[in-house]
Structures are given as C-alpha cells and as structure tokens.
C-alpha positions as CSV (number, residue, x, y, z in Angstrom):
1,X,2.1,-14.5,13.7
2,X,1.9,-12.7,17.1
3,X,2.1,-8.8,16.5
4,X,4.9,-7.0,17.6
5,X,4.5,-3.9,16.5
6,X,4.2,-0.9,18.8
7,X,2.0,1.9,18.3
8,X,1.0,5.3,19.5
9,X,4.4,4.4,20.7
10,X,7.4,6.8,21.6
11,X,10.8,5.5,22.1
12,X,13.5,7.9,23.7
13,X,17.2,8.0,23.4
14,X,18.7,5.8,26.3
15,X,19.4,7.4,29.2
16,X,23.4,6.2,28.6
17,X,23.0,7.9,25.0
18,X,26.8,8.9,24.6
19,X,25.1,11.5,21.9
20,X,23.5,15.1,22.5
21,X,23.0,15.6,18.6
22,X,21.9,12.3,16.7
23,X,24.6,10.9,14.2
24,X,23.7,8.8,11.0
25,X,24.9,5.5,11.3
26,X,28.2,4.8,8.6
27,X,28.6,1.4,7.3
28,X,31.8,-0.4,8.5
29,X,34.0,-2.0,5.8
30,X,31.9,-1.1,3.2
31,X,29.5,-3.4,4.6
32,X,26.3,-1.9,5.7
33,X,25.6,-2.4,9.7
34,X,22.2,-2.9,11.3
35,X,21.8,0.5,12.1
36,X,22.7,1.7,9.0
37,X,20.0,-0.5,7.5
38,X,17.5,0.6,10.0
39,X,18.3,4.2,9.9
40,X,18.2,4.2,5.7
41,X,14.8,2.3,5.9
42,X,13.1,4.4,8.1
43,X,14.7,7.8,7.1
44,X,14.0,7.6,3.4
45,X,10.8,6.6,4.0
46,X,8.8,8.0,7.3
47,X,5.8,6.4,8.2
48,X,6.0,3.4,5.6
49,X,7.1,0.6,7.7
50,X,6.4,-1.1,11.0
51,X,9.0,-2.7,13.5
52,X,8.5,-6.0,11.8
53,X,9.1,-4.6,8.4
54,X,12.2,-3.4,10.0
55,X,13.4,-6.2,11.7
56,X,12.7,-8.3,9.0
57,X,14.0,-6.4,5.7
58,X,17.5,-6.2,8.1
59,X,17.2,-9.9,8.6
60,X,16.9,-10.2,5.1
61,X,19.4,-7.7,3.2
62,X,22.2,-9.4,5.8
63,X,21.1,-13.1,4.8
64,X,20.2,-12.4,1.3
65,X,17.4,-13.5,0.6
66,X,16.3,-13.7,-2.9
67,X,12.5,-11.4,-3.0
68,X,10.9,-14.9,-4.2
69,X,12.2,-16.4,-0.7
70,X,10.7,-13.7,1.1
71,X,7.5,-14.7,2.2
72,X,8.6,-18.2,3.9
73,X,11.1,-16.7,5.2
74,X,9.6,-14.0,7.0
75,X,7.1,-16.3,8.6
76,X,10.4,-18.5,9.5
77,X,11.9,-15.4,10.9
78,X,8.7,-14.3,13.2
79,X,8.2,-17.8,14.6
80,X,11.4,-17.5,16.6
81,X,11.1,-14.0,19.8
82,X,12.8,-11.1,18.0
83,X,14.3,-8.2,19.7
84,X,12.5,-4.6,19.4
85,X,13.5,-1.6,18.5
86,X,14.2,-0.3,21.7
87,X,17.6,-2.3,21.8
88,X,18.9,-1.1,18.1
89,X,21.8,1.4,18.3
90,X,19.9,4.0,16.5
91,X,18.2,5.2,19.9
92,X,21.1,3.6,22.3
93,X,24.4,4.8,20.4
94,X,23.0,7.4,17.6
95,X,20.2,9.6,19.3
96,X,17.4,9.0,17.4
97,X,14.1,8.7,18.7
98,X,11.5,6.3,17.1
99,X,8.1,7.1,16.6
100,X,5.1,4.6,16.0
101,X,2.1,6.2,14.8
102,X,-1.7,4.8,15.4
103,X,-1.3,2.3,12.2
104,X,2.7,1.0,13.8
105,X,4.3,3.0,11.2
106,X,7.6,4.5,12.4
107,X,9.6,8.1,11.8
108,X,13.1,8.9,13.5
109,X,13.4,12.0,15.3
110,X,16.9,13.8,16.1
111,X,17.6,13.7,20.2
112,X,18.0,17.5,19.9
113,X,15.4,18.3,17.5
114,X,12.0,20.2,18.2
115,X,9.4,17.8,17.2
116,X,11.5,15.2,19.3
117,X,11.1,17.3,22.5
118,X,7.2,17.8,21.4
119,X,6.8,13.9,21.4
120,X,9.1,13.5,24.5
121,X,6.4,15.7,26.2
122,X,3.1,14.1,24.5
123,X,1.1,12.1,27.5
124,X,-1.2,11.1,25.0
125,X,1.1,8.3,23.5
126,X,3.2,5.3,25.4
127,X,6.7,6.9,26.6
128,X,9.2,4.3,26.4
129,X,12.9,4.4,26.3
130,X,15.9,2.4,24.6
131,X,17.5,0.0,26.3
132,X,20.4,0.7,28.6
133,X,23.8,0.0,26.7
134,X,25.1,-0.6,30.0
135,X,23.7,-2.1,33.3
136,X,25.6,0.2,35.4
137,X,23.9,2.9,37.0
C-alpha cells in the first residue's frame, strides 16, 4: 500500500474559509457527517492517528464494517486514490488547521488560536493549505 500520509506537514484553513473562529462540526439528522467523524477522531485523541487512519475509520463507521472485516477491507479501501485531508470541511468550512507530526500523526488547531499562528509561521515544516471550496478567485 502506497503511503499517503503527510508529515512534518501543516495544513492551513482555506483561503475561502467562511470562518474566523473554528466551529465543531454537528451531525445532521442525528447522523454523524464526515467532519464530525474526523473532527471526534482527531480531537479526542491528538497525535494517535495518521491520515489513513482517518480516512479509513470514516470509510468504515459510514459503511459499517464489522472490526473482523476491517483488515480486508482497509487494504480494499487503499487500492482505489483517496482524497486527503486537505479537501475535508474541517479546514475548508470549520477553521481547523491540521497538523502532521514527524511520525504522520495529526492534532487540529483552532484558525484563531496561538499555537495555530506559531505553526502558520514555522518554516521548518511543509506549509500547505485546504483546498479551495470554490474555484473563484
């Protein structure tokens, strides 16, 4: 499985961020959203889990698969290109920056928080930014 994990990695708000203070993504319907599956992963536990952890637990909790399954079906999952963090709505629509340490783990950081404007500013790791919700502009 090709690794598609960033690391050393920052990943800023979007520059179309309608957000100046980050907002915790609500589940719709009663039914929890990707974001809200993203944001509860990584939030409850900084540091603990890579991109493809992410990606794939989502992928999982929305299909769900039994734990037993897991293993096949991650593999299954990962054969097929995945989209990265940088186009979830937790740094596009919710103002949350993602962090990826040396080992890939990742820790969300509020748009308007301190230690988000530290690693804004930090030329020693890769300065990346979520994807445009819009093409405009």
């Amino acid at each position: 499985m090709k690794d598609i994990n960033y690391y050393n990695t920052f990943i800023a708000v979007a520059d179309d961020c309608p957000v100046s203070a980050a907002e915790i993504p609500q589940a719709k319907g009663g039914v929890k959203t990707v974001p809200v599956i993203q944001y509860e992963m990584i939030s409850r536990s900084p540091y603990a889990y890579t991109q493809a952890d992410v990606l794939f637990e989502v992928h999982a909790v929305r299909n769900g698969i039994k734990e037993e399954e897991k293993d096949l079906e991650r593999e299954r999952f990962f054969s097929r290109s995945q989209a990265c963090l940088r186009t979830s709505s937790l740094g596009k629509r919710y103002g949350w920056g993602i962090h990826h340490n040396a080992e890939g783990k990742m820790a969300l950081y509020a748009v308007e928080s301190e230690v988000y404007r530290k690693l804004l500013q930090d030329r020693s790791i890769k300065q990346l930014k979520a994807m445009r919700s819009s093409r405009k502009g």
